[in-house]
C-alpha positions in Angstrom: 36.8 -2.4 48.3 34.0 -0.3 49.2 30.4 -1.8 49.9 29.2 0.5 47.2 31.6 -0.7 44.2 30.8 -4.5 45.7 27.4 -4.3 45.1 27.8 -2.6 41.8 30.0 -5.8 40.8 27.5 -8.2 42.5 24.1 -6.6 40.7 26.3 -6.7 37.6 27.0 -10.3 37.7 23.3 -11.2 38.6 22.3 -9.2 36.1 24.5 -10.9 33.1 23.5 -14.2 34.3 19.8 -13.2 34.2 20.6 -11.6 30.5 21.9 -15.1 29.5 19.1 -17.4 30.9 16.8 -15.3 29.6 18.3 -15.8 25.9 18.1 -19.2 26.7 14.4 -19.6 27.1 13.7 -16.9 25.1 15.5 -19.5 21.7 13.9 -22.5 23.7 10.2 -20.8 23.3 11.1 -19.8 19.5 12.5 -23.3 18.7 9.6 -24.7 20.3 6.7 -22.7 17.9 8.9 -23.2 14.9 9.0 -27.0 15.6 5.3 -27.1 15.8 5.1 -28.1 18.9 1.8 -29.0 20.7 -0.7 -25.7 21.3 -0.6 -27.1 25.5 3.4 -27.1 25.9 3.7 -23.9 24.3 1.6 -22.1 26.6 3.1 -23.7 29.6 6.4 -22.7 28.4 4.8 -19.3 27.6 3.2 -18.8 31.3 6.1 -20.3 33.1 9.3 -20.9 31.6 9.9 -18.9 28.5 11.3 -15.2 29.4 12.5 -12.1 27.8 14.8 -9.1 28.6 13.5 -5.8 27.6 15.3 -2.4 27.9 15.7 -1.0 31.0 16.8 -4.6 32.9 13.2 -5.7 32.4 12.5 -9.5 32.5 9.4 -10.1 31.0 7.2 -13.3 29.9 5.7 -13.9 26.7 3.1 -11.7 25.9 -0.4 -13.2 23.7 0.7 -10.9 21.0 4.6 -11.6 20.9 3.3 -15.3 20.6 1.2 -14.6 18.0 3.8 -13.0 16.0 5.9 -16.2 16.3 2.8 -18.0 15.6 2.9 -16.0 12.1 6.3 -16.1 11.4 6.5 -20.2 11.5 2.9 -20.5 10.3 1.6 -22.6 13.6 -1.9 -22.0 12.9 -3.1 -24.0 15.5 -1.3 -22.2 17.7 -2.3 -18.8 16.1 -6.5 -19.7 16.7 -5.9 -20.8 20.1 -4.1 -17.6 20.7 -6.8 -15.1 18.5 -9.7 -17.6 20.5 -8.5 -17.1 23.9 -7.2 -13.6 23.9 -8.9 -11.8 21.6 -7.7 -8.6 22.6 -4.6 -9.1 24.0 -3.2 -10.9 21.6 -4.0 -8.5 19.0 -2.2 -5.2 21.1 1.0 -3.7 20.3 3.8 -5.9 21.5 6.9 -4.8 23.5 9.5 -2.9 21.9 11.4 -5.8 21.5 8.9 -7.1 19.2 8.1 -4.0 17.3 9.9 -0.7 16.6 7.2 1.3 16.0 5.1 1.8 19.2 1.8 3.4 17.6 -0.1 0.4 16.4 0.1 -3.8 16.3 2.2 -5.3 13.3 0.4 -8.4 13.0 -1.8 -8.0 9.8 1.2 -7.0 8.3 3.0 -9.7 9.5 0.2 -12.0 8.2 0.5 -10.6 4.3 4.4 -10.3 4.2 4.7 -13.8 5.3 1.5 -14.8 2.9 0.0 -16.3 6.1 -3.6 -16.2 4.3 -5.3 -18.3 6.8 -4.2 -16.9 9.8 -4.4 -13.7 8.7 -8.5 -14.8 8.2 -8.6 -15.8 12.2 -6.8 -12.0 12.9 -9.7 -10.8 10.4 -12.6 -13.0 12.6 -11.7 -12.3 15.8 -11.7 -7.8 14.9 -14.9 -8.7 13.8 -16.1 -8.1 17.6 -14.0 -4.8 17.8 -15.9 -1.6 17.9 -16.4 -0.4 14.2 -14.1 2.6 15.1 -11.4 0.0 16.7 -11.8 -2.6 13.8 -11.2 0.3 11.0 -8.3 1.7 12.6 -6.8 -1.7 12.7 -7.5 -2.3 9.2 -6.1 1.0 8.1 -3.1 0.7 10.1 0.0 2.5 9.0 3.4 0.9 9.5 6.2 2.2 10.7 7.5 5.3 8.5 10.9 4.8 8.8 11.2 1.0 8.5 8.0 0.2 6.3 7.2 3.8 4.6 4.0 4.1 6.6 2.1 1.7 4.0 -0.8 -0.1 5.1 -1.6 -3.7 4.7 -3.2 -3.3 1.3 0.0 -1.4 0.0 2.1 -4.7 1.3 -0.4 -6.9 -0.4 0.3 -5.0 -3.6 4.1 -4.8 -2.8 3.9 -8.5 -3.0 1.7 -9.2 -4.6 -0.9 -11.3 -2.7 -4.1 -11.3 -4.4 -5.9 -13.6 -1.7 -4.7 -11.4 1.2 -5.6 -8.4 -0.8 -9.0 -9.2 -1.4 -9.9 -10.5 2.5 -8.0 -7.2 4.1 -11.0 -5.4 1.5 -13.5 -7.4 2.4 -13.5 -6.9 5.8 -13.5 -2.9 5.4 -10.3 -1.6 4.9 -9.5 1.2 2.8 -8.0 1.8 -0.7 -7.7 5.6 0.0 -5.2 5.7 1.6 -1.5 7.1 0.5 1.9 5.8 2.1 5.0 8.2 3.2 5.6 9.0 -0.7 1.8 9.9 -1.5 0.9 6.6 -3.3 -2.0 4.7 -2.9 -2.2 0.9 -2.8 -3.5 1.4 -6.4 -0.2 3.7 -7.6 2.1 0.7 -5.7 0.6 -2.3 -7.8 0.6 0.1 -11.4 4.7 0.3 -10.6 4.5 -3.1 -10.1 2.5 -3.7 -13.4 5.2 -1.4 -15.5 8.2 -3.1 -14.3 9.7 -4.5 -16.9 10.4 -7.5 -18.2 6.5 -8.3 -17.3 5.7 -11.0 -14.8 3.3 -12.6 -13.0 1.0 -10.5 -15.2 -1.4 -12.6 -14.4 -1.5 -12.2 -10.5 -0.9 -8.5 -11.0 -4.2 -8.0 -13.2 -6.2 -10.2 -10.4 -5.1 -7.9 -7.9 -6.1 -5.1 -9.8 -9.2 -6.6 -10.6 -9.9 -7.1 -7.0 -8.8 -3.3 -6.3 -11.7 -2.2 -8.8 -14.2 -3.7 -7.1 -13.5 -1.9 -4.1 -12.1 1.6 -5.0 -14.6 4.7 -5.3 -15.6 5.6 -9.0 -13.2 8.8 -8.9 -10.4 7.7 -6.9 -7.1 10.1 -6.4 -3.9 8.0 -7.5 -0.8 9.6 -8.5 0.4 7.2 -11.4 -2.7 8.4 -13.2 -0.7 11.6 -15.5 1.9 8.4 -16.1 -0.9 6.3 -18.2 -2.1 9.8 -19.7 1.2 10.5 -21.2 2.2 6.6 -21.9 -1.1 5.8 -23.4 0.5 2.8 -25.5 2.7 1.1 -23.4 -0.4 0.9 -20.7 -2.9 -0.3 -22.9 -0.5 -3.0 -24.1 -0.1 -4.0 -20.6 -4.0 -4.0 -19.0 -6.2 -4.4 -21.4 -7.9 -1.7 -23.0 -11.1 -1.6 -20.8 -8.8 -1.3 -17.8 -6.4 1.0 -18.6 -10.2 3.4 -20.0 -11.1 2.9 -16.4 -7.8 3.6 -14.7 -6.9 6.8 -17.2 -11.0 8.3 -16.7 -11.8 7.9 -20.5 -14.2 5.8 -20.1 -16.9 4.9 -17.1 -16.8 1.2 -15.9 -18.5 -1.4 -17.6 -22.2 -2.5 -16.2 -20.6 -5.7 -15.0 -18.0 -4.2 -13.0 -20.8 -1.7 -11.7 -23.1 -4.5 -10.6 -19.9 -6.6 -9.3 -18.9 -3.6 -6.8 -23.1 -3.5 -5.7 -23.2 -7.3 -4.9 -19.7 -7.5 -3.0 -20.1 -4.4 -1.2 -23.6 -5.8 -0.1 -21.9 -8.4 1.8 -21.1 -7.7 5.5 -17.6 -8.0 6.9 -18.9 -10.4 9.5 -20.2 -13.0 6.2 -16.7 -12.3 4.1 -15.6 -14.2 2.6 -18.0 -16.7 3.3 -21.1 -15.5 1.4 -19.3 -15.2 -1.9 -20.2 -18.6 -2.5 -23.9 -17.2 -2.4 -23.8 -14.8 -4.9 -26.0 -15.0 -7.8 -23.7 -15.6 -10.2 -21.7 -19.1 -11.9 -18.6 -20.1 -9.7 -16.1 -18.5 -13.3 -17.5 -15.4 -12.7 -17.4 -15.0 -8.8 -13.9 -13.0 -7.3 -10.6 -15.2 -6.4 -12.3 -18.4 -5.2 -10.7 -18.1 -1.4 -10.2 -22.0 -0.6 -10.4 -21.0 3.2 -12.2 -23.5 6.0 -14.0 -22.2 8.3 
């Protein structure tokens, strides 16, 4: 046999065996976050034992941010603040492709609303806090993929699903309501075809979410469902109220209360959110979605 076609066989070999252990202690680091194991053997598993293959024969470790998103999907929030406290940066970057099919930006804020991680998606909030405004925004307003997740940000997923306590910390730390997915829609326009579905339910958390969208959207926002409530004025009103569905069709401006409500929340930095709700001037029944978060 010639020494070319041995070698081929021989590098073959090595690398199927090397494919194997890495799938090994790849599942042996993922069993070990989803068992909630302690933060210190998970990082020495990370750093020393735990590999992955990537394309192109790669073998790779563990990056901060491939961590994380385990941290995310098996809600290890110790784990998760060690991670975001140590590596602020790193463990916020895009992960391999492995990880993530779209290349362009992280998937971790995301990741943090679809699972309903609400308090580690406040650490991933606290440690952009120390991003450059510029870096922080574009992280907030990050579009997902646009074949896989329809290039919706994190506040379209938070309307998707409806998670009115994700919702309201991804606006309070800055990002924006302005902005429209693959099919033109605003977070607004996903959470209306939420609200028409029919039959109605979880009415309730859909109106807090909308609630929580008014006090952050711009008096004359764009949306496209708006030409739906014109023409199905009935059928709306029935369903939000007929103070909302005034604001929402432009027949009306927005009450005082909901005027001075958008003043005093957007008065609050994103560095004191959601913290300094607490010190608003008003009774506790009146403040926005009591976040029960520790700090």
């Amino acid at each position: 046999m010639p020494w070319n076609v041995k070698w081929l066989n021989s590098y073959s070999s090595y690398n199927s065996q090397s494919q194997k252990q890495c799938k090994k202690s790849s599942f042996a680091f993922y069993q070990a976050v989803r068992d909630l194991l302690p933060v210190w053997l998970l990082e020495d598993i990370r750093t020393m034992e735990a590999f992955h293959w990537e394309e192109g024969g790669k073998v790779s470790t563990y990056s901060p941010s491939e961590a994380l998103l385990y941290a995310l999907v098996h809600n290890h929030q110790p784990y998760a603040q060690y991670l975001l406290n140590k590596f602020p940066q790193s463990a916020l970057a895009i992960p391999s492709q492995n990880f993530s099919c779209c290349q362009s930006s992280a998937p971790h804020l995301a990741m943090a609303v679809r699972y309903n991680r609400t308090h580690i998606l406040f650490r991933i909030l606290k440690a952009i806090r120390g991003f450059p405004e510029r870096e922080r925004a574009s992280y907030l307003d990050r579009r997902g993929c646009s074949r896989v997740e329809g290039s919706k940000t994190v506040l379209h997923v938070a309307c998707e699903l409806l998670r009115p306590e994700c919702l309201l910390l991804v606006l309070g730390h800055g990002a924006s309501p302005c902005l429209c997915d693959c099919n033109g829609n605003t977070p607004l326009d996903i959470l209306l075809q939420q609200i028409s579905q029919t039959p109605a339910v979880n009415m309730c958390t859909k109106l807090l979410l909308l609630d929580s969208l008014f006090l952050f959207m711009p008096q004359e926002l764009q949306f496209s469902m708006k030409q739906q409530l014109l023409d199905n004025h009935q059928p709306w009103q029935d369903r939000l109220g007929e103070n909302r569905f005034q604001w929402l069709a432009g027949l009306t401006p927005t009450s005082l209360f909901i005027t001075a409500m958008r003043v005093l929340i957007r008065s609050i930095p994103p560095e004191q959110f959601p913290e300094a709700l607490e010190n608003l001037p008003l009774p506790q029944f009146l403040k926005p979605l009591g976040l029960k978060l520790k700090n």
